[in-house]
C-alpha positions as MATLAB code, in Angstrom:
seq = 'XXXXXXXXXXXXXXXXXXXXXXXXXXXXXXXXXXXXXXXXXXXXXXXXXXXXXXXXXXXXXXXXXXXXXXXXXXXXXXXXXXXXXXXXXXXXXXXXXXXXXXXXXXXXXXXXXXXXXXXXXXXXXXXXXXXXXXXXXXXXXXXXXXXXXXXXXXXXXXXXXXXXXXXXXXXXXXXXXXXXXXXXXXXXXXXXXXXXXXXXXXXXXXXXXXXXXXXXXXXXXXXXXXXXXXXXXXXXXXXXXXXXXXXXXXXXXXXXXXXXXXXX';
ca = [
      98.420   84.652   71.703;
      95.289   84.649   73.140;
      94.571   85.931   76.801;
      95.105   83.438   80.166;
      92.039   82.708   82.021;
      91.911   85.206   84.945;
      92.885   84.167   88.316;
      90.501   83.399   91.453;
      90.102   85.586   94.398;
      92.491   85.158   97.801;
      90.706   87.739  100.249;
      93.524   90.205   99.230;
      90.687   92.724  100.037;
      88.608   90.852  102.191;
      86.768   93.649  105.049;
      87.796   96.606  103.235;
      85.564   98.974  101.590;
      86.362  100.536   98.164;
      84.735  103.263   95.661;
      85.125  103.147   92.344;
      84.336  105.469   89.494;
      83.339  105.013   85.953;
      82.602  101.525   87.114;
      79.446  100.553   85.159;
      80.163   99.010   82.051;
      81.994   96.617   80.416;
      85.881   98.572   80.847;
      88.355   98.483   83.114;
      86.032   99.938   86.251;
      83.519   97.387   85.699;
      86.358   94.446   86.022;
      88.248   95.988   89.079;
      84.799   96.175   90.788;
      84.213   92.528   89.974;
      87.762   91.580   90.877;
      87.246   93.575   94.489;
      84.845   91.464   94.962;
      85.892   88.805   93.953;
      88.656   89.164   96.575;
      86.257   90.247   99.447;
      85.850   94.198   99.422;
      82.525   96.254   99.641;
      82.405   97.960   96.699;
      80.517  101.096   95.896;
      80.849  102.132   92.166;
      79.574  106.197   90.991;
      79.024  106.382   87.106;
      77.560  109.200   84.826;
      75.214  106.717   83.217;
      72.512  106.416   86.143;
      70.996  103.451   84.221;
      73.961  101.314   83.613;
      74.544  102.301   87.360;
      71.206  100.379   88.396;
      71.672   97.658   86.143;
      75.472   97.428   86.972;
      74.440   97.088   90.806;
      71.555   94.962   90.361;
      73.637   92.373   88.522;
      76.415   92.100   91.092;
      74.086   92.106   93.834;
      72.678   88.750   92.411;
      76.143   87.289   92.337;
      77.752   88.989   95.336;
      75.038   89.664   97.634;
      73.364   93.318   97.873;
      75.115   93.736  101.274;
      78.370   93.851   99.119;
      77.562   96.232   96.626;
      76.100   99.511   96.692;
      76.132  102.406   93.439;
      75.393  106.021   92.553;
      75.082  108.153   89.562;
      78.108  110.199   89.726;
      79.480  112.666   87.249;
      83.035  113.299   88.424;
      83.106  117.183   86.915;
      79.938  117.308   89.687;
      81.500  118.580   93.218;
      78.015  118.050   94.401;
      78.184  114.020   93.024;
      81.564  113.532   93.905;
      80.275  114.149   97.617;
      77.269  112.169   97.371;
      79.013  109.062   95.985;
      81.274  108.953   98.741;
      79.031  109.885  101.479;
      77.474  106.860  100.482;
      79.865  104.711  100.781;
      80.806  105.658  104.367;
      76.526  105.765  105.206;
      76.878  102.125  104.511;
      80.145  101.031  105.536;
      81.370  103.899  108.158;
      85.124  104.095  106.756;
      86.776  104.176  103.307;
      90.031  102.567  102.730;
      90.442  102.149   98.864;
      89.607  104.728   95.956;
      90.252  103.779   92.186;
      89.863  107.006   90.210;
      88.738  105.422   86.720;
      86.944  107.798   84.941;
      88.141  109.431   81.974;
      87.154  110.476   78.833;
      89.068  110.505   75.334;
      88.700  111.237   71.654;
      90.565  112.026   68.603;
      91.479  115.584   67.624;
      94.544  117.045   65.709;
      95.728  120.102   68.009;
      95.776  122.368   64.865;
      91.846  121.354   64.825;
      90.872  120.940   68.391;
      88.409  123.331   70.059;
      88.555  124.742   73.123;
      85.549  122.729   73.940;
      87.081  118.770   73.076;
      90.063  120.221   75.338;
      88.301  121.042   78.683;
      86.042  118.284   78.562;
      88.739  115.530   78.423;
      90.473  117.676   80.973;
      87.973  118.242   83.155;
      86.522  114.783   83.304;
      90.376  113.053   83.181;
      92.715  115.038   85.276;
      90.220  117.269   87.402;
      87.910  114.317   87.796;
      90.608  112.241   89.564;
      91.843  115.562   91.941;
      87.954  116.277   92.971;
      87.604  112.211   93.786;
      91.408  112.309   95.275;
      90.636  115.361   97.418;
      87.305  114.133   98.772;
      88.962  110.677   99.199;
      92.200  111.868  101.620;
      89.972  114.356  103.402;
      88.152  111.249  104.569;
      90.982  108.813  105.170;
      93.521  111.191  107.429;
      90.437  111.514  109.540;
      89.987  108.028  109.470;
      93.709  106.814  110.082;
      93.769  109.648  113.050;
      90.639  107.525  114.606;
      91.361  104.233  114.300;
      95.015  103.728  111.835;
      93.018  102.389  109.164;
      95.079  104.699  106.681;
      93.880  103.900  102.786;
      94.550  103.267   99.305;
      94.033  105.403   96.176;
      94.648  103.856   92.832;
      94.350  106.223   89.677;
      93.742  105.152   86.333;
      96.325  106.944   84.215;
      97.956  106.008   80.898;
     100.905  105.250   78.851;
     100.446  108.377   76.803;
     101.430  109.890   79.655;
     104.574  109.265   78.254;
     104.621  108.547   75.318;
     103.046  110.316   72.259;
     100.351  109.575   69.910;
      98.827  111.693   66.926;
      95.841  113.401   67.804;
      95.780  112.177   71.476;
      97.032  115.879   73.060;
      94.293  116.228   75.340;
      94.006  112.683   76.583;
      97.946  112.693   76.965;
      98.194  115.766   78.722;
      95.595  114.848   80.928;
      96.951  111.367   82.054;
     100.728  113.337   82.831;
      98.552  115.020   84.849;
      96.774  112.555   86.599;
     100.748  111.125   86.803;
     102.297  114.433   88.655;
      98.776  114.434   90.935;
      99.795  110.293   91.732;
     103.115  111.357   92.984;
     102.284  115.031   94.951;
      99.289  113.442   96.465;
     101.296  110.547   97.966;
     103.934  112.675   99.047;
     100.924  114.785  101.334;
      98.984  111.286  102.065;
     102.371  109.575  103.407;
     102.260  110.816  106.784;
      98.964  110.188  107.310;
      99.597  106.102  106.639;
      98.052  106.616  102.682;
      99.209  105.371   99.612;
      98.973  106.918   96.417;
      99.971  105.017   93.103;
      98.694  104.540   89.459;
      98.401  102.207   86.827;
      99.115  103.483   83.367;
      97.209  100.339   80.980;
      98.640  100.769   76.692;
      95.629   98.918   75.098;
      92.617   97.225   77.334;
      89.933   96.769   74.983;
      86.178   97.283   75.841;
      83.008   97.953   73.703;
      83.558  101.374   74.594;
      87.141  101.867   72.998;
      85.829  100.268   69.800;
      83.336  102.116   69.088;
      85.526  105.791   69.555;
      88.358  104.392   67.855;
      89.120  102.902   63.926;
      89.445   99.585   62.979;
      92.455  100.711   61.426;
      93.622  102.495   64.682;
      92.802   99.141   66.864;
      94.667   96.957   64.623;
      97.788   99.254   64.248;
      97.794   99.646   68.614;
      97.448   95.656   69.124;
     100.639   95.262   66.728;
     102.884   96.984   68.707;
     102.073   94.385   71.702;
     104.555   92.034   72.288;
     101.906   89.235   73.126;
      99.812   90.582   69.503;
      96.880   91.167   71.576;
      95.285   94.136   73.343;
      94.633   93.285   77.806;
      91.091   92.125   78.744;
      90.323   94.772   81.375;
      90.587   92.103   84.286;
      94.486   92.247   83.586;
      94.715   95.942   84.686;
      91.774   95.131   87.191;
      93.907   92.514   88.703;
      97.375   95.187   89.217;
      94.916   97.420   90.584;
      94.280   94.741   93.421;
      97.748   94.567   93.769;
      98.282   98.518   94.626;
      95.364   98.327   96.619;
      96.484   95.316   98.858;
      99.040   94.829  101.365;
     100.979   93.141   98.522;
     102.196   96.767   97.615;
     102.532   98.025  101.442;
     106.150  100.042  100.352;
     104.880  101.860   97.214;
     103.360  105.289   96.818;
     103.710  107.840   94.095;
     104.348  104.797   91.597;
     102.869  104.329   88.017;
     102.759  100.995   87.080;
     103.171  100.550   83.092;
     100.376   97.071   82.772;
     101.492   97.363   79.208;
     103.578   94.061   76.413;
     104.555   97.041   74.156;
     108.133   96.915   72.710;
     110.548   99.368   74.050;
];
């Protein structure tokens, strides 16, 4: 079956500003910051590829308009980058209402073979990542939503294997539970403050990145437990992250959102 065109823009965003991470490529960042746009946001995207960053920006710009989007290098296991990435964002805009945590790294590793090394990295990048980007994001917003009710959106990138399990996928599994548990605490703090917290959890979005980490073999085995016998194009989980970030979703916080056809 092969994938429906994706949908036009409504203004579902229209005014608001957004950051993004891990947003310049061709994966699920780099379609959620075309589909903010695409439904009216300002969009400032932070990547670890400075770059792809440029050329990322530079490309939108021509399409969008340069007022509408702005970028950074940022490395998300950087405290220093995480802050300069968002500073940006509110140098050009002066508020922040929606954050999409999307970075995250993966690989394949038995756990009798894994080092140390291939653990802390997809940690640290996955799971602490997402809190360092979370943390800077509410600091900002309950300020915000004290001086003018604004409030705000976060949207995390998590993943089915954060509940379900798949061979030599411990690190990226435990990491995405993770980034689950942090989804529900951190709306649960955020609440009173007028901010929503909630994450989509995607099964198989395919990007160049994905194939080029992962088997043929691998792909072809993941795509046949689909119900539709295909993997998502990216702007399918881009387009349920527009969802949690609009007023469409104004009643949920602390939700992951399986954007997955698998068979129960």
């Amino acid at each position: 079956m092969d994938a429906p065109a994706c949908p036009p823009g409504h203004d579902l965003l229209a005014g608001r500003t957004a950051v993004i991470t891990a947003a310049a490529g061709a994966g699920i960042g780099g379609a959620t910051a075309r589909r903010f746009l695409e439904e009216g946001a300002h969009v400032v995207i932070g990547d670890a590829h400075p770059r792809r960053t440029k050329e990322t920006v530079a490309a939108l710009a021509g399409e969008f308009g340069a007022d509408r989007i702005d970028g950074v290098p940022c490395d998300v296991t950087d405290e220093e980058q995480v802050q300069g990435l968002f500073e940006l964002a509110e140098r050009r805009h002066g508020h922040l209402d929606i954050v999409v945590n999307n970075a995250g790294l993966g690989g394949t590793a038995r756990l009798t073979e894994m080092t140390d090394d291939q653990w802390d990295k997809v940690i640290d990048v996955t799971l602490n990542g997402t809190f360092r980007c979370t943390r800077a994001a509410l600091r900002r917003m309950r300020a915000d939503g004290q001086g003018h009710g604004r409030g705000g959106v976060i949207v995390n990138n998590a993943s089915v294997l954060g509940w379900r399990a798949q061979e030599g996928q411990a690190h990226y599994a435990a990491a995405k539970a993770g980034v689950m548990a942090l989804t529900r605490c951190a709306a649960i703090e955020a609440a009173p403050h007028g901010i929503r917290v909630n994450a989509v959890a995607p099964s198989l979005a395919m990007h160049p990145h994905l194939a080029k980490v992962t088997s043929p073999g691998l792909l072809e085995e993941l795509t046949a437990r689909e119900a539709f016998g295909r993997y998502a194009q990216p702007w399918e989980i881009a387009t349920v992250i527009v969802f949690l970030a609009s007023g469409y979703s104004s009643y949920m916080t602390g939700e992951t959102v399986s954007v997955s056809s698998q068979h129960a």
